[in-house]
N, C-alpha and C positions, 0 to 999 in steps of 0.2 A: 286548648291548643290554638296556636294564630293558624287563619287561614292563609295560603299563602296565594296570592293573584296568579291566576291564570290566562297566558296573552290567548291560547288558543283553545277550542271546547275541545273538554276532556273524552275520550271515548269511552265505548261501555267497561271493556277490561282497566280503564281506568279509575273510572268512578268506582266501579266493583273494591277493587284492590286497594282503596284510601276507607271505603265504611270498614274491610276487614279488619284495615290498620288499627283504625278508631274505634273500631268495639274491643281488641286485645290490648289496647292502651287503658282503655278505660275500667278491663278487668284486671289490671295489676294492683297488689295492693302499695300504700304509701312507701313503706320501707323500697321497697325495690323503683318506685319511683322516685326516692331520694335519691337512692345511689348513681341512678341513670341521670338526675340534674347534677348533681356534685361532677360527676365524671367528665359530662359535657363542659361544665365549668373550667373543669382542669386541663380541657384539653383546647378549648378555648383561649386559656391562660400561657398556656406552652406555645401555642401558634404566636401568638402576642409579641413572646419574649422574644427578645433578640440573641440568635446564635454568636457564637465563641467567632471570632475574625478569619480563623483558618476554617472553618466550616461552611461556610459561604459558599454560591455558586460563584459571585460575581470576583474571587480571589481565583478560584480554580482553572474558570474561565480560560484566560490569560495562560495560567502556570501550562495550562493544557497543551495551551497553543503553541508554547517556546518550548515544550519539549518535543511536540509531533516537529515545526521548525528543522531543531536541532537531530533530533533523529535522522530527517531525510536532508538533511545538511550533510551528516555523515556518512548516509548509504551512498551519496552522489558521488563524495569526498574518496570515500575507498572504493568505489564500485563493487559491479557484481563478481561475488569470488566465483565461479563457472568460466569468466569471460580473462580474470585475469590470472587464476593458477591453472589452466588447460595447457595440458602435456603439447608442446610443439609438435608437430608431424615431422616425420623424418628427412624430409628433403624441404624443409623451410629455413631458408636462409640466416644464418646466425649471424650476431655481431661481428665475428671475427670477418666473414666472407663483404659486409657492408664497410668495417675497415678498410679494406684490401683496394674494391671500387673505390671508395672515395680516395683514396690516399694517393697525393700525383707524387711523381718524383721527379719534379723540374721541369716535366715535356710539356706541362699544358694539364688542361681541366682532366675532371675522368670523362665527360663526356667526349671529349676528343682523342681518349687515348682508345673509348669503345668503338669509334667511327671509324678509326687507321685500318681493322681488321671486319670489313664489313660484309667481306666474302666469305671467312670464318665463319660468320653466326651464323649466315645463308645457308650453307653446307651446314652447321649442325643442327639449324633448325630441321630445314629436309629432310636429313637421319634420323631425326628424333620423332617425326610425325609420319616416315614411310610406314609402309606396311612391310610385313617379313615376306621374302620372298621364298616360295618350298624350291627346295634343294631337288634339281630332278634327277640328280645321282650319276654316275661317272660318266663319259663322253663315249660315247662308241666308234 
């Protein structure tokens, strides 16, 4: 057997564990140390060979890449379905109501037609953020 160069000194469980090797080596008989050189042979042989062109890393590589790409091309493309099929809430303004706003009839922008009635919103705002007032029951 070749010895194989050692950069650094072996320790004791090491040296132990290379005579053990080297004395169960050396009681095998030939046959089965034929078989153990032929096999090494052949797989020596097989690393050698050159694989089929689609088996390669340096093809996959790539293909990998331009599918994760295209993948999150497409997650971006259609976004998150949570965010775009969620049930509207019931008081969230539908297109029909942002028609209505935007759509002038001759007077001028919508912002100016919201501005004409500015005591309106005043008054409904107030309404809408009082507090209820308790009723303290008939007049005496």
């Amino acid at each position: 057997m070749e010895e194989i160069p050692q950069e650094a000194p072996l320790s004791a469980f090491e040296v132990r564990s290379r005579e053990v090797l080297e004395r169960s080596v050396e009681s095998l008989d030939l046959r089965i140390l034929s078989r153990l050189n032929h096999a090494r042979h052949l797989a020596r042989d097989a690393a050698r060979r050159p694989r089929p062109w689609f088996l390669q890393v340096r093809v996959w590589t790539p293909a990998a890449g331009v599918a994760a790409a295209t993948m999150l091309g497409v997650a971006l493309w259609l976004g998150s379905p949570r965010a775009d099929h969620a049930p509207a809430p019931d008081n969230a303004p539908g297109l029909e109501d942002l028609d209505i706003v935007a759509s002038s009839d001759g007077s001028g922008d919508a912002m100016e037609m919201l501005q004409n009635d500015i005591d309106f919103y005043d008054f409904a705002d107030t309404a809408a953020n009082s507090m209820p007032v308790a009723n303290p029951g008939p007049a005496a």
